[in-house]
Structures are given as structure tokens and as C-alpha cells.
N, C-alpha and C positions, 0 to 999 in steps of 0.2 A: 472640884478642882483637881486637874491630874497636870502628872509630868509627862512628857514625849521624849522618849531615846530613840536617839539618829547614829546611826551607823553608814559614818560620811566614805564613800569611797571614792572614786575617781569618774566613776561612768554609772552610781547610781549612788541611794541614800536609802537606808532602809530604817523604817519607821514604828515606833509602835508606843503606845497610850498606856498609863498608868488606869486601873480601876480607879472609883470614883475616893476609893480608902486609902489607894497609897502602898496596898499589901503584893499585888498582880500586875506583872507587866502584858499585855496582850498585843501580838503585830497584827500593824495593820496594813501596811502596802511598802511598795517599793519605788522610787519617784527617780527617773533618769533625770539625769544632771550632765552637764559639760563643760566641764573644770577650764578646754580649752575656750570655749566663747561666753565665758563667763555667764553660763546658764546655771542657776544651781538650784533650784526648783521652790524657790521661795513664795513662788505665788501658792502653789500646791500646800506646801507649808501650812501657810497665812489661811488658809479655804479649813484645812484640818484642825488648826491653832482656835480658831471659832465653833468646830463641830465637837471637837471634843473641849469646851474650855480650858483651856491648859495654861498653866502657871506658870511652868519653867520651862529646861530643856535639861538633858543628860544626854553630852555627848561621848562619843568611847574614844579615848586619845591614846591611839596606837604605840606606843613606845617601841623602839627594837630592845630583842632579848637581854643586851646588857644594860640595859633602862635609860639608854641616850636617848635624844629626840630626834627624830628621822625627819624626812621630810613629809611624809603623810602625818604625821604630828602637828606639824607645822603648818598643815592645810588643815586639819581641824580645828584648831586655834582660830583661821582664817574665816574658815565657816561657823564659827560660834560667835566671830567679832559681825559678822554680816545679820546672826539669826539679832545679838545685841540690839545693834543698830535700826534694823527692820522693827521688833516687837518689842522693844524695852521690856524685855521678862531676862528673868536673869538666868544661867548660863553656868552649868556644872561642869565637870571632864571626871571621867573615871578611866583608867587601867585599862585598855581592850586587850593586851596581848593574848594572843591564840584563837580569839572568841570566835573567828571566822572559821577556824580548824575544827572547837566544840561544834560549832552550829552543822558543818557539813558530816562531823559523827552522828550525832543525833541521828540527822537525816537520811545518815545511810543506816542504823545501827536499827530506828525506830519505826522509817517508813519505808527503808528498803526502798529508796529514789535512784531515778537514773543520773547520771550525773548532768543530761539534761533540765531536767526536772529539779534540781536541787540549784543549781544555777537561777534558777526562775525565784526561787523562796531563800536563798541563804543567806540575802543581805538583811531580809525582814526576820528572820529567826537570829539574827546577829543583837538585832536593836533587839529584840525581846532581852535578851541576854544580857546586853548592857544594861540596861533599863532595870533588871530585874536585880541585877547584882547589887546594881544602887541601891533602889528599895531596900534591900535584904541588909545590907552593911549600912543602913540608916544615914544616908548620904547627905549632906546640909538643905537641899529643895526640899526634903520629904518631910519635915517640919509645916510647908507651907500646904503639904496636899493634906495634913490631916489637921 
């Protein structure tokens, strides 16, 4: 039984699996989406939601700085009512602010990436992130992975 953190953005979704414990978050890919023709890579999802048995979701719900809700907030909400709906698994939000900012540190800090190159992996190093945060602050889904 694991959980899946999505790190919803506008022109991709980055993705990544809980170990089989519940302790490790681990990315797996990155799934383009298009907010504008209502693509959002749900079948993609649905294919991975089977390969990895997965139980819930933990999505990162972007707040701006002084903890309003923005609109990319508000399209996360969107996209977890859709993940709802599709797979009846229930449906987390954590905190994401900054995580895209950690992830593109890392990346320049640990693998020394072009900014190329960090473009290609910074949405799937985001979900780790999310995902991982959950796990670690014993988030309400992580009950059901152990």
C-alpha cells in the first residue's frame, strides 16, 4: 500500500510513490498536462495508481507567502476533486510553499544541473518533496500505508 505525491502545475504534474512502509518518498516521472484543453494526465495516473498500488494521494497546495489562497491553490483543489472522482481514494493537501525553489537548490547545490537539465527533473523532485514532507509530519493517509 503506498501514497502518490503530485506536484500539480500548469503544463506538467510531477509524481512520486511512497515505499511499500510509508517511511520514503521516491520520484517517479513527470506527466504533461494542459490545464488549457482540459488534459490533465489522468489516464497516466490511473496506469501508475495500479503499478504501484496506491491508496491515497498527497497533493502540495501552493498557498502564497502571506498564506492566502492563490489561484494555483485553487487549481489544486481542482485537481484533487477530479483525482476524487476518477479513483475514489481519498485526497490529502499539504503546504508546498517554496518546494519548487528547495527542489531547483538541491539540484543545483547537489548535482550541479544546467538549468536545462533541472527543468526536465524539478517538478518530479518537487513531488518527492511533498510526498516526503507528509510522510515525515505523519500526515492523516500514512495511517493507511502502514
Amino acid at each position: 500500500m503506498r501514497l502518490m505525491g503530485l506536484d500539480v502545475g500548469s503544463k506538467t504534474v510531477g509524481v512520486a510513490v511512497s515505499d511499500p512502509l510509508g517511511w520514503t518518498a521516491q520520484g517517479v516521472e513527470i506527466i504533461p498536462i494542459d490545464e488549457h484543453q482540459h488534459q490533465f494526465g489522468l489516464d497516466r495516473v490511473a496506469e501508475l495508481v495500479d503499478q504501484y498500488e496506491v491508496t491515497g494521494f498527497v497533493l502540495g497546495f501552493p498557498k502564497n507567502m502571506n498564506n492566502s489562497i492563490g489561484e494555483r491553490a485553487k487549481k489544486s483543489k481542482a485537481y484533487g476533486q477530479y483525482l476524487t472522482d476518477r479513483f475514489h481514494l481519498p485526497v490529502d493537501f499539504i503546504d508546498e510553499r517554496l518546494t519548487t525553489v528547495e527542489a531547483n537548490r538541491m539540484l543545483i547545490e547537489g548535482a550541479d544541473a544546467s538549468r536545462k537539465k533541472r527543468k526536465q527533473v524539478v517538478d518530479k523532485v518537487a513531488a518527492v518533496l511533498i510526498l516526503q514532507n507528509y510522510l515525515d509530519a505523519g500526515g492523516k493517509l500514512t495511517k493507511s500505508v502502514q
